[in-house]
C-alpha positions as CSV (number, residue, x, y, z in Angstrom):
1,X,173.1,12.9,47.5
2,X,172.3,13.8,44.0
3,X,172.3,17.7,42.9
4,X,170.1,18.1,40.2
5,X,170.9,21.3,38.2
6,X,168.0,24.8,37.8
7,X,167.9,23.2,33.8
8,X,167.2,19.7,35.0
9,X,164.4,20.8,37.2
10,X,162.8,23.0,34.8
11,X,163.0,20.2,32.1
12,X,161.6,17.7,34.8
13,X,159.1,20.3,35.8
14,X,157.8,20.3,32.1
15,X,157.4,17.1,31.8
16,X,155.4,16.5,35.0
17,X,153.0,19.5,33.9
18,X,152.1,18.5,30.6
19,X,154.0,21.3,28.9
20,X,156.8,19.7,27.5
21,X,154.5,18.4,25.0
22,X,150.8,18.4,24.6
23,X,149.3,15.2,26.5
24,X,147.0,13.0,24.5
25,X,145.4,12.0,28.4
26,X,141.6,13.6,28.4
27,X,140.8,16.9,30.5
28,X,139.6,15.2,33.4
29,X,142.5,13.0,33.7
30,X,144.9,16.1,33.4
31,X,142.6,17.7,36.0
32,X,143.2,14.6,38.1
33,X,146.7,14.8,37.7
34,X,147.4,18.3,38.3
35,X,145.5,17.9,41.6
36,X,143.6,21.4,41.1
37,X,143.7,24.2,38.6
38,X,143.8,28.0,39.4
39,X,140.2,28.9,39.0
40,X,140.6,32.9,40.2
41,X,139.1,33.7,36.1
42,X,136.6,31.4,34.5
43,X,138.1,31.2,31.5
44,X,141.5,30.0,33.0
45,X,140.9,26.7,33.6
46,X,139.9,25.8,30.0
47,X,143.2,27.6,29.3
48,X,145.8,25.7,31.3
49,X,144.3,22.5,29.6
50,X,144.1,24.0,26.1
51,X,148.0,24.4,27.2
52,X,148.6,21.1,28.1
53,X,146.0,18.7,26.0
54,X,146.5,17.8,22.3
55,X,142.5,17.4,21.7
56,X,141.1,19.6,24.3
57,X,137.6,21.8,23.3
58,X,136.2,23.6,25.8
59,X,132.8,21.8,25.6
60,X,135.1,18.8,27.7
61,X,135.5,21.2,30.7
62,X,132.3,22.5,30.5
63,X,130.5,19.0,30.6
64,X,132.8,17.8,33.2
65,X,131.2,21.0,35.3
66,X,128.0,19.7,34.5
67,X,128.1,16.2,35.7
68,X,130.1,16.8,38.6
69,X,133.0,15.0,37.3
70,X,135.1,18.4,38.4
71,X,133.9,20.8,40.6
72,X,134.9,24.8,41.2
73,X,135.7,25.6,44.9
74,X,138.0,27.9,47.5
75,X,140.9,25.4,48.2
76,X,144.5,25.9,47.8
77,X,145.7,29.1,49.7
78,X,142.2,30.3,49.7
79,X,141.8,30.7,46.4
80,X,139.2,29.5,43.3
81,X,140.1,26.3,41.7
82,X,139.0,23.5,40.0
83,X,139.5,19.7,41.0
84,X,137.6,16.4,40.5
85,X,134.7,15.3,42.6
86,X,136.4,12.4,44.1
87,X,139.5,14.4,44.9
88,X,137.2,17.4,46.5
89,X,135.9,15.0,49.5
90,X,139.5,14.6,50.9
91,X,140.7,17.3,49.5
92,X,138.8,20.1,50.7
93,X,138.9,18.3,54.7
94,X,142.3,17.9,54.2
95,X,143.0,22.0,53.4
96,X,140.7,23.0,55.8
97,X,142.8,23.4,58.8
98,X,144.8,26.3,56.5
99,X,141.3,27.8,55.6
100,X,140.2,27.7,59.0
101,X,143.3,29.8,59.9
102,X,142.4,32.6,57.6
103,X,138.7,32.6,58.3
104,X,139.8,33.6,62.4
105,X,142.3,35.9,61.1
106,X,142.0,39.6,62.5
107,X,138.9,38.4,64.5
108,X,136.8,38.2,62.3
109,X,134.5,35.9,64.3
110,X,135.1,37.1,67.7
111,X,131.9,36.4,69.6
112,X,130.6,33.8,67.3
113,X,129.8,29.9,68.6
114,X,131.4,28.6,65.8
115,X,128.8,25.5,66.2
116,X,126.3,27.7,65.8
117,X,127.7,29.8,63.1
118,X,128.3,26.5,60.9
119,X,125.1,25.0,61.6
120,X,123.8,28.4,60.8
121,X,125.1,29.0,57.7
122,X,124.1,25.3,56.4
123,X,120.6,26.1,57.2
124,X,120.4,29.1,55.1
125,X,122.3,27.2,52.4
126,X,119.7,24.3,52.4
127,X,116.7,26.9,52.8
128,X,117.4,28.6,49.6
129,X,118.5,25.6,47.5
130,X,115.2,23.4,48.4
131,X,112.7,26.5,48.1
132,X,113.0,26.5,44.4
133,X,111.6,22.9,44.5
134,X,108.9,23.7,46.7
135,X,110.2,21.1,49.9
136,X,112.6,22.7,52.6
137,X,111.9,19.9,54.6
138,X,113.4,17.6,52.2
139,X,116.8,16.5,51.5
140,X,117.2,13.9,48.8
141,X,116.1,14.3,45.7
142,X,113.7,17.5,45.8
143,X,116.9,19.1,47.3
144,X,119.0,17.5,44.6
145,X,116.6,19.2,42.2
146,X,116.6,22.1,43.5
147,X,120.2,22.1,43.0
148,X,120.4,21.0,39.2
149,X,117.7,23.6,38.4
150,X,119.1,26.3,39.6
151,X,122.5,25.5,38.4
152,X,120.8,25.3,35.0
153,X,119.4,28.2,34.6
154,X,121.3,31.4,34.5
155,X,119.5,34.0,36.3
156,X,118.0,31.7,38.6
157,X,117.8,32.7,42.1
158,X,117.8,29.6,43.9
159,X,121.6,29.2,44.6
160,X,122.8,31.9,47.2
161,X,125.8,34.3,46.1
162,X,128.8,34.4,49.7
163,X,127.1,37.8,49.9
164,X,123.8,37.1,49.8
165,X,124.5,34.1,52.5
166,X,127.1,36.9,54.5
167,X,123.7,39.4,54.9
168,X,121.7,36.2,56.5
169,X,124.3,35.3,58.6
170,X,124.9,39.4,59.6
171,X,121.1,39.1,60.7
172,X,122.0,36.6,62.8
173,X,125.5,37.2,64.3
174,X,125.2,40.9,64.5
175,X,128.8,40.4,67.3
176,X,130.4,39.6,63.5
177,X,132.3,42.2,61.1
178,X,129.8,42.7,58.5
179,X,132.3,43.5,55.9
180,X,134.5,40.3,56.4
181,X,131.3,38.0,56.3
182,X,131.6,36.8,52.7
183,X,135.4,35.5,53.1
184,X,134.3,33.9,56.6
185,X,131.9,31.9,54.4
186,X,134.3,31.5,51.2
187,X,136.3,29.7,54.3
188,X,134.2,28.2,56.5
189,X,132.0,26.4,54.8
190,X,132.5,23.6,52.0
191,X,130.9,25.4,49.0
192,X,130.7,24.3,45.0
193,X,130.1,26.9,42.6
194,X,127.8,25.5,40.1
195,X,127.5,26.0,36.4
196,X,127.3,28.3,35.1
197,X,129.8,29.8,37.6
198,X,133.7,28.2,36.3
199,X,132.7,27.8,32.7
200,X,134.0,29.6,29.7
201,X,132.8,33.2,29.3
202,X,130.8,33.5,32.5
203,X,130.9,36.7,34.4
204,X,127.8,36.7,36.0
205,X,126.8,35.7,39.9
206,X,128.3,32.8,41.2
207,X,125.8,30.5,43.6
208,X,127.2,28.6,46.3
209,X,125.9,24.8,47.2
210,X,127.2,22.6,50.1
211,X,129.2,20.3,48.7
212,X,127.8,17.6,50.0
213,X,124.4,18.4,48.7
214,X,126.1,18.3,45.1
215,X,128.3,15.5,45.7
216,X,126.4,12.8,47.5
217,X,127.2,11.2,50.6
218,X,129.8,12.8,53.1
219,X,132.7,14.6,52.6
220,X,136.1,11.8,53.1
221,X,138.6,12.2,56.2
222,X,141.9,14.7,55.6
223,X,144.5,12.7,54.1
224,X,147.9,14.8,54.4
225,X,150.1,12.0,53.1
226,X,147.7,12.0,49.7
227,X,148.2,15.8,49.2
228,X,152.0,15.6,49.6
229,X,152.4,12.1,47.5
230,X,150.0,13.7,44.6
231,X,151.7,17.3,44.5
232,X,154.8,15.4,44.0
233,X,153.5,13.6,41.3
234,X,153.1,17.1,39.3
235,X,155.2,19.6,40.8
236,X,158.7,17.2,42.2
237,X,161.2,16.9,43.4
238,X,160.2,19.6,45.6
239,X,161.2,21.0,49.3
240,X,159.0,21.4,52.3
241,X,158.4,25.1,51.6
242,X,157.3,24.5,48.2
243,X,154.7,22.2,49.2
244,X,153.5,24.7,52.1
245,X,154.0,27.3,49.5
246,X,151.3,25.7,46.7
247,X,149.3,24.3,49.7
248,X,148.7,26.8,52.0
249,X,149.4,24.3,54.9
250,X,152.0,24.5,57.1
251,X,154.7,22.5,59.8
252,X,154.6,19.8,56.6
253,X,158.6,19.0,57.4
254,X,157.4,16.1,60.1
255,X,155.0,14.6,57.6
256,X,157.8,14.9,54.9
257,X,160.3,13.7,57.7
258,X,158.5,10.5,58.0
259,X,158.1,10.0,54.8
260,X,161.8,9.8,54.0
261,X,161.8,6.4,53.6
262,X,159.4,6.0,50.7
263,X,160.8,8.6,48.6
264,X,164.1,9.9,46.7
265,X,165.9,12.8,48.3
266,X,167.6,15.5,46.2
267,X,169.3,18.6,46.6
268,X,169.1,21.7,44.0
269,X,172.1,24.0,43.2
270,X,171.2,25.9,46.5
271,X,171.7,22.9,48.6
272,X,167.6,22.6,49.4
273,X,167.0,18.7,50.0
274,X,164.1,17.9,47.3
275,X,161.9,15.4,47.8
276,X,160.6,13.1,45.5
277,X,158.4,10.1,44.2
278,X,160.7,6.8,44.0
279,X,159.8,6.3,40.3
280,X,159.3,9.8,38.8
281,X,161.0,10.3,36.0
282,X,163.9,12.8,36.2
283,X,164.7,14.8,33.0
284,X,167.5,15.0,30.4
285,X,168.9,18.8,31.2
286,X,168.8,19.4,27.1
287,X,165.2,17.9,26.1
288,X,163.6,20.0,24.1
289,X,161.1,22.4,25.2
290,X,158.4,24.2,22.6
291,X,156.4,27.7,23.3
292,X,153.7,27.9,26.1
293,X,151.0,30.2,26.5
294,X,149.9,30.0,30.6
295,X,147.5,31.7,31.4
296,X,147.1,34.3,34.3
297,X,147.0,32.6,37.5
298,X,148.8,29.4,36.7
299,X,150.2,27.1,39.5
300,X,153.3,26.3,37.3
301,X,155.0,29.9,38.1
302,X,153.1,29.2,41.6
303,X,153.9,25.6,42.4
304,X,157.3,26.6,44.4
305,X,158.6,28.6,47.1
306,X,161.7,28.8,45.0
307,X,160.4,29.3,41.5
308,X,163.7,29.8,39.7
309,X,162.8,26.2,37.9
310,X,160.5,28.3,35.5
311,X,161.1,31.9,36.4
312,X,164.6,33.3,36.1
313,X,165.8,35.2,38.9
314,X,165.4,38.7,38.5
315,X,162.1,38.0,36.2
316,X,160.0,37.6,38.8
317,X,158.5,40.9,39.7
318,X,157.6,40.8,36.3
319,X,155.2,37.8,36.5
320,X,153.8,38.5,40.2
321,X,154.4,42.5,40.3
322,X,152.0,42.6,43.7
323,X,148.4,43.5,44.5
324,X,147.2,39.4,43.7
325,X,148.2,40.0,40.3
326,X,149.9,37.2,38.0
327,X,150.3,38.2,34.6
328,X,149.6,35.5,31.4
329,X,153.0,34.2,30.7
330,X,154.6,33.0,27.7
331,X,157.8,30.2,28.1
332,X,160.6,29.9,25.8
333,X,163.5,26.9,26.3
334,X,161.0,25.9,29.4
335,X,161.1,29.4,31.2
336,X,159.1,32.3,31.5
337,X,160.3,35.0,28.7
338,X,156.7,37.1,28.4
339,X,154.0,38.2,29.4
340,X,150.7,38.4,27.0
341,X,147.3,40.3,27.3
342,X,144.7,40.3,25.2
343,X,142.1,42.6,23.8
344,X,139.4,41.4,21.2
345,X,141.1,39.5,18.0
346,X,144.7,41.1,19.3
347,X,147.2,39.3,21.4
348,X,150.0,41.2,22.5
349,X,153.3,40.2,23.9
350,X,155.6,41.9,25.8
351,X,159.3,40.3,26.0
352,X,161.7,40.5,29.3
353,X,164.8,41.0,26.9
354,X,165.4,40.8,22.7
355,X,164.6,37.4,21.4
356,X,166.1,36.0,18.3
357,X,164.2,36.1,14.9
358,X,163.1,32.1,15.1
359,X,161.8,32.6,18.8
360,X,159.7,35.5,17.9
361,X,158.1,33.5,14.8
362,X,157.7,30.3,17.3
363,X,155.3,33.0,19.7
364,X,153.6,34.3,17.0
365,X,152.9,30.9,15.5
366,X,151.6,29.8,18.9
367,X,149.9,32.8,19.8
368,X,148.0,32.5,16.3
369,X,146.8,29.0,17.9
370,X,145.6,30.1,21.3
371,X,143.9,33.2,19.5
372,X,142.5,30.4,17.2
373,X,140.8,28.5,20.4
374,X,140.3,31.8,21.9
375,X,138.0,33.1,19.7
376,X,137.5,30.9,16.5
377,X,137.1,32.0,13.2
378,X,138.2,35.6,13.9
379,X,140.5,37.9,12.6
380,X,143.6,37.5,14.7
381,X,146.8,39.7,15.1
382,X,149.6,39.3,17.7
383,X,151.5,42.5,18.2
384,X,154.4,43.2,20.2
385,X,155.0,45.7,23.2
C-alpha cells in the first residue's frame, strides 16, 4: 500500500482546495465543489472564494444568495454554512441524523412529542412568512411572496429570527428548557437564512424560512455515499475520522468499508489507511505553493481529524486556541505560518516563528491584495505583531 508523505498530502490538499493557485471556475462552481463553506461570519464566505477564485467580486456571492443558487443554513457539525440549492435537499436530510443528536442532547426536549413539536414549529414558520402577503391559508405563490419580500427588505419583520420562533414554541411547550429553545430549532428544523442574512457586511437579524418554502418542491432522500464520495473530491485521501471529523456524522467506517472497492487506499506517515477517489490527482511533494489568506473559520485547517497536512504539529493551539475560536490564518510553502486580524485599513500579522526577508514581502504583497478587496480604494497598512 502506498505511503504518501505529510508534504505530499498538503500539496495534494492544495490543489483539491483551490489554493494552490487561484481557480478560474466561477463562485458557484467552487461552492459546488467545496461541498459547503464555513458560514459562522458573513463576510467569510466571500472570503474563502476571494482566496480561491482568480475573478471573484463579491456581487457573485451576493446574487447567488439572491436567486437561490446557494443558500446559508446550520449543516456540518451544527454550524452556519453555505452550499448550493441543489446540494441543500440531500444534503441537509443526509446530516440530519448528526443534528438530530445534538438537538436531544442534555434533554433538552424531554416531554416534547416531537411530531407535535415539528409540526408546531412549521406552523409558526408559515404563519409569519404568509402574513406579510396578506394569505396564511395559502402556500404557493402568496407564500413564495411573502418570502422574497421579506428577504428583500432589511428591517422587514416577516421572516422570524430562532428566537423569535424559540418564544412561540416556549408558549407552546412550556415541559421545554426555555433557554435551549433557539438551538432545538437551529437543529430541528430545515431553516434558510435569507438575504440579507450571509451577505457581505451584514450584522443585523437573521430570518429563518423552511427550506422548502424557499426551494420548491421537497427536500431529496439522505445520500451518505454522495457526502463521503464529494468530501473526497475536496478534502482526500482522507481517513474515516476525518470524514466524521468535517461531517459531524459518525460509525462512517462500514460505509467507507463497502466502499473499498471503488476507491484507492493509502496510508499516511502514521500508518492511517486514507481513502481516496480512483482518479484524483495526487501531488508532486515539491509543487509550488504561493501565500494564502483563509479566513477565520475555514474548513481547510478544519477538514481533518489529523490536520498536520496544513497545520504543523505543535501550531495548532495557535489556530484553534479553544472557546469556538479559529483564528484567520495565513499559509506559507502550503502550511499555516500566521494568523492575521484586522482593524479598519490595518491588517496585522502575527508569525509562529522568524520568516525570511522574501516570505515577509510575499504576506505583505498579498495582504495588500485582500486589504484591496477588503475595503477598496482605502488607505491600507499591514503591520506586524
Amino acid at each position: 500500500m502506498t505511503v504518501l508523505s505529510t508534504r505530499v498530502l498538503n500539496r495534494t490538499y492544495l490543489r483539491r482546495q483551490f489554493l494552490a493557485g487561484r481557480t478560474s471556475r466561477k463562485a458557484g462552481d467552487v461552492v459546488e465543489h467545496l461541498v459547503a463553506l464555513q458560514g459562522q461570519e458573513s463576510d467569510s464566505p466571500y472570503l474563502q472564494l476571494w482566496a480561491r477564485s482568480a475573478d471573484f467580486r463579491r456581487d457573485d456571492l451576493t446574487a447567488l444568495l439572491h436567486d437561490r443558487s446557494v443558500v446559508r443554513s446550520g449543516l456540518l457539525r451544527g454550524t452556519q454554512h453555505l452550499c448550493t440549492g441543489a446540494d441543500y435537499r440531500w444534503l441537509r436530510p443526509t446530516l440530519q441524523p448528526a443534528l438530530e443528536k445534538m438537538a436531544g442532547r442534555a434533554g433538552r426536549l424531554t416531554g416534547c412529542d416531537p411530531v407535535v413539536f415539528t409540526e408546531a414549529g412549521h406552523e409558526i414558520i408559515r404563519a409569519a412568512t404568509r402574513g406579510s402577503a396578506g394569505d396564511a391559508a395559502t402556500r404557493g405563490s402568496a407564500g413564495d411572496a411573502a418570502i422574497r419580500e421579506s428577504a428583500g427588505a432589511a428591517g422587514s419583520r416577516a421572516v422570524l429570527t430562532r428566537a423569535e420562533i424559540a418564544r412561540r414554541l416556549a408558549a407552546r411547550f412550556p415541559e421545554a428548557e426555555f433557554g435551549d429553545l433557539a438551538l432545538v430549532v437551529h437543529l430541528r428544523f430545515a431553516l434558510l437564512h435569507p438575504p440579507p442574512a450571509g451577505t457581505w457586511g451584514h450584522r443585523g437579524r437573521v430570518g429563518c424560512v423552511l427550506a422548502e418554502d424557499w426551494l420548491g418542491g421537497t427536500l431529496a432522500a439522505a445520500d451518505r455515499e454522495a457526502l463521503v464520495l464529494r468530501y473526497l473530491a475536496a478534502f482526500g485521501p482522507a481517513s474515516v475520522k476525518d470524514v466524521q471529523t468535517w461531517s459531524g456524522l459518525t460509525r462512517l467506517a462500514g460505509l467507507l468499508s463497502d466502499l473499498r472497492p471503488r476507491l484507492r487506499v493509502f496510508r499516511d506517515e502514521k500508518g492511517v489507511e486514507l481513502y481516496d477517489l480512483p482518479d484524483a490527482p495526487i501531488e508532486d511533494a515539491d509543487a509550488p505553493a504561493p501565500v494564502v489568506f483563509l479566513p477565520e473559520f475555514d474548513n481547510a485547517v478544519l477538514g481533518h481529524a489529523d490536520r498536520d497536512r496544513i497545520i504543523h504539529p505543535g501550531d495548532r493551539s495557535l489556530v484553534t486556541p479553544g472557546w469556538s475560536i479559529v483564528r484567520p490564518t495565513v499559509l506559507v510553502d502550503g502550511f499555516v505560518a500566521a494568523t492575521w486580524s484586522r482593524a479598519g485599513e490595518t491588517l496585522s500579522v502575527t508569525a509562529f516563528r522568524p520568516l525570511a526577508p522574501g516570505v515577509r514581502a510575499a504576506i505583505e504583497e498579498e495582504g495588500a491584495r485582500l486589504m484591496a478587496f477588503v475595503s477598496p480604494g482605502g488607505r491600507h497598512e499591514v503591520r506586524w505583531e
